[in-house]
C-alpha positions as CSV (number, residue, x, y, z in Angstrom):
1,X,108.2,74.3,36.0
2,X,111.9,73.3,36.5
3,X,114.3,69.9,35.4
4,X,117.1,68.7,36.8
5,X,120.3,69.8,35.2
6,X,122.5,67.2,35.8
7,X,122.2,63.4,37.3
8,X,121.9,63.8,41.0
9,X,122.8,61.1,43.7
10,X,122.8,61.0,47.5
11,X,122.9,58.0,49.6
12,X,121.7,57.6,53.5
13,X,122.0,55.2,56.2
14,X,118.8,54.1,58.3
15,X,119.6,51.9,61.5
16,X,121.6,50.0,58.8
17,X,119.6,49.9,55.5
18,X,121.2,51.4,52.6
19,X,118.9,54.3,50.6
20,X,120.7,55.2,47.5
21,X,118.7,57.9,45.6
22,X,119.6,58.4,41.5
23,X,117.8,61.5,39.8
24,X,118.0,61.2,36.1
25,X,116.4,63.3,33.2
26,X,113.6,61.8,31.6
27,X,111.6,63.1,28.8
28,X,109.0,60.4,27.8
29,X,107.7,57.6,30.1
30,X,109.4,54.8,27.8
31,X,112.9,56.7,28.1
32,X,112.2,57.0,32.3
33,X,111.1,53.1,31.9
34,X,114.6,51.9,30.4
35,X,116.1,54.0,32.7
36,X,114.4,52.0,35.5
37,X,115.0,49.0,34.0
38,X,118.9,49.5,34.1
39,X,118.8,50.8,38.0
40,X,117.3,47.0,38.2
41,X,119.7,45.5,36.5
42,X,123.2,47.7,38.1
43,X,121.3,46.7,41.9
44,X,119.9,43.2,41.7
45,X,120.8,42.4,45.2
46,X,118.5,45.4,46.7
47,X,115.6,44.7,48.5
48,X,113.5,47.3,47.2
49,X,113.6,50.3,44.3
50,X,110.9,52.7,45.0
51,X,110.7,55.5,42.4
52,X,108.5,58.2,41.2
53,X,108.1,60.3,37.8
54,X,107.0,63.5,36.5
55,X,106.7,64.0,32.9
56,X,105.5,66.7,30.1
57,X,105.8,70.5,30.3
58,X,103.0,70.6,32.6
59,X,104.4,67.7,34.8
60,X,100.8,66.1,33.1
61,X,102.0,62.3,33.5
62,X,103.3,61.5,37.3
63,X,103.4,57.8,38.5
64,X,105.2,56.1,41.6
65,X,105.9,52.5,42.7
66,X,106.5,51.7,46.1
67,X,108.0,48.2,44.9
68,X,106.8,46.4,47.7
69,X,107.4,48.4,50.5
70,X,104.3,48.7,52.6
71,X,101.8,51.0,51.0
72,X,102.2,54.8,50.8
73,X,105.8,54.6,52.1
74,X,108.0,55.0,49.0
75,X,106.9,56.2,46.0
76,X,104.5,58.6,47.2
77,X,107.4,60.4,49.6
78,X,109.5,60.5,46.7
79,X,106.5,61.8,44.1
80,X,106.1,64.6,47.0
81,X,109.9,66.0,46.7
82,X,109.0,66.4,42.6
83,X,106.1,68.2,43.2
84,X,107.3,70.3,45.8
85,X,110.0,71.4,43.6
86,X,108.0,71.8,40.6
87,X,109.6,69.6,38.4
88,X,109.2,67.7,35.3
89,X,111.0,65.2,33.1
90,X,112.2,63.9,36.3
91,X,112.7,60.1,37.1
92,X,114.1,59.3,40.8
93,X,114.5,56.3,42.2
94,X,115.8,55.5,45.3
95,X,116.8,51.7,45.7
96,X,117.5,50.1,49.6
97,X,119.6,47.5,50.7
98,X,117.5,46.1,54.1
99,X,119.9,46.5,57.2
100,X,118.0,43.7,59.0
101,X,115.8,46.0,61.5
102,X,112.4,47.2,60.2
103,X,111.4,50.8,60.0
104,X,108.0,51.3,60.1
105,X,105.8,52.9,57.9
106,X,106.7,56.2,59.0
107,X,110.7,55.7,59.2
108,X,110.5,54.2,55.9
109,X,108.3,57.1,54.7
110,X,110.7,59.8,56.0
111,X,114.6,57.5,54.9
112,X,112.6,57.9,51.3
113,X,111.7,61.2,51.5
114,X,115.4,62.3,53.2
115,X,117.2,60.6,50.6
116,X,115.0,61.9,47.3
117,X,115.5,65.4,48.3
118,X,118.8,64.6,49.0
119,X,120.0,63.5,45.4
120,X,117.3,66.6,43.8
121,X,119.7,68.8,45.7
122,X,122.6,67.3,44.1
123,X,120.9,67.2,40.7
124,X,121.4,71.7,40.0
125,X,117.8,72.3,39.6
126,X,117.0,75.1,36.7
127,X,114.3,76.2,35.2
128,X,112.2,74.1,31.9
129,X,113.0,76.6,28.9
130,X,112.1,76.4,24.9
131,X,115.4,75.3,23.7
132,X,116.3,74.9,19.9
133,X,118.7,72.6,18.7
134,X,120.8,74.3,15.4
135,X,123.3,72.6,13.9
136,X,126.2,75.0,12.2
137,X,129.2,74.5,9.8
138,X,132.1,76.1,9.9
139,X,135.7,76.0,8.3
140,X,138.1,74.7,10.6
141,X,140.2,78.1,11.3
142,X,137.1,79.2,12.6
143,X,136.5,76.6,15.2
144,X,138.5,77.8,17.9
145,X,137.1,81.1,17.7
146,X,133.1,80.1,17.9
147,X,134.0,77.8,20.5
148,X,135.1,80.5,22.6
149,X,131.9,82.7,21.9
150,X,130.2,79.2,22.9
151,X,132.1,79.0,26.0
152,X,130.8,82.4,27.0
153,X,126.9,81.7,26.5
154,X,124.2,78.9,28.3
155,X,124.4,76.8,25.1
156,X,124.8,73.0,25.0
157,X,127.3,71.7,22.4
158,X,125.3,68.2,21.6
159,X,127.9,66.8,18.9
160,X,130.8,67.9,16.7
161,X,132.2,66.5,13.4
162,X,134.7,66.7,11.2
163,X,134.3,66.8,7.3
164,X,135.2,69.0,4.8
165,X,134.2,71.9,7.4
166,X,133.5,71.3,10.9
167,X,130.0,70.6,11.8
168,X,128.5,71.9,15.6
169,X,125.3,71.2,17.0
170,X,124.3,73.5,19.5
171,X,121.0,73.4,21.9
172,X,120.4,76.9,23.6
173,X,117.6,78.5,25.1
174,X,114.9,80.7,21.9
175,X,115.5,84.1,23.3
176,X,119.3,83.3,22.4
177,X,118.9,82.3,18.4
178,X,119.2,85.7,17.2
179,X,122.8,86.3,18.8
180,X,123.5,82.9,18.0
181,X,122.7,83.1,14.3
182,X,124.4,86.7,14.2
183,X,127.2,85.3,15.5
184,X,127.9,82.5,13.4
185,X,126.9,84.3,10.0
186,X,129.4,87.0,10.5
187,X,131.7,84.6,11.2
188,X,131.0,82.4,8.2
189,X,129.9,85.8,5.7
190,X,126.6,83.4,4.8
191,X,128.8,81.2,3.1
192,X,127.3,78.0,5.4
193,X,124.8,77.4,6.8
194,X,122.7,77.0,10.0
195,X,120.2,74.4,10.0
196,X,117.2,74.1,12.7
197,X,116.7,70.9,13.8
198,X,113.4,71.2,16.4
199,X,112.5,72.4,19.4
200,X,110.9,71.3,22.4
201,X,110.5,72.0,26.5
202,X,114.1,71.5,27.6
């Protein structure tokens, strides 16, 4: 299975309608649902916001709304360009703006299709790994020096603080704990520590 890496967006023009396609990460239904919700919100004066989802590690929970488009001609196009890529945690929508001259079903079918693989190709597709998230402290001298190892690896820096020591939490893919651990223990001599804080399907 693969996930997006990044937001992806494309937009297209259809004998004047507007498709703007939005790829967004999404790893529960309720979190793709908000995120639906808000696409409402930002484009209340589009006609339509057809969208598809595929969620779990397995890509287990999929659903698509054509929102009023004739049947078959938005969501399902747009669930096709998930599956065809294989990916999960995936929520794409792809809201139009009517230009005035009707497609027909198999216009509208293809300007939904064109523009979901569009913004998937902008979205730096990557493979679903079993990431942990560990959160490290360090004294401030040796910041600039971790951050550097950091800089080097495929490890997300989710947050940073700044107490007494400075605090870094880190997502990066299993097979990388080891050197990551190793790393920051010689570093710190053991003296603080490294806390797991879960895993999951990333």
């Amino acid at each position: 299975m693969n996930i997006i890496g990044r937001e992806g967006q494309a937009e297209i023009e259809v004998r004047k309608s507007r498709f703007l396609a939005r790829a967004f990460r999404a790893a529960t239904a309720e979190s793709a649902a908000a995120i639906l919700k808000t696409v409402r919100l930002e484009n209340r004066d589009a006609s339509h916001h057809g969208w598809a989802w595929r969620i779990g590690p397995a890509a287990e929970q999929a659903r698509y709304s054509d929102d009023g488009e004739p049947s078959g001609t938005a969501g399902p196009p747009i669930l096709n360009v998930l599956a065809r890529r294989e990916l999960t945690h995936v929520l794409l929508v792809v809201t139009r703006w009517f230009g005035g001259t009707k497609l027909g079903a198999g216009g509208l079918a293809r300007a939904y299709g064109e523009a979901a693989k569009a913004a998937i190709e902008d979205a730096r597709i990557r493979p679903l790994r079993w990431m942990v998230t560990l959160q490290v402290e360090l004294p401030h001298a040796g910041l600039p020096p971790f951050e550097h190892y950091l800089a080097g690896q495929e490890f997300e820096v989710v947050s940073r603080e700044f107490r007494d020591v400075a605090v870094l939490t880190v997502r990066l893919p299993v097979d990388q704990e080891a050197a990551f651990r190793s790393a920051h223990l010689s570093l710190v001599s053991g003296r603080l520590p490294c806390r797991d804080l879960g895993r999951e399907y990333a």
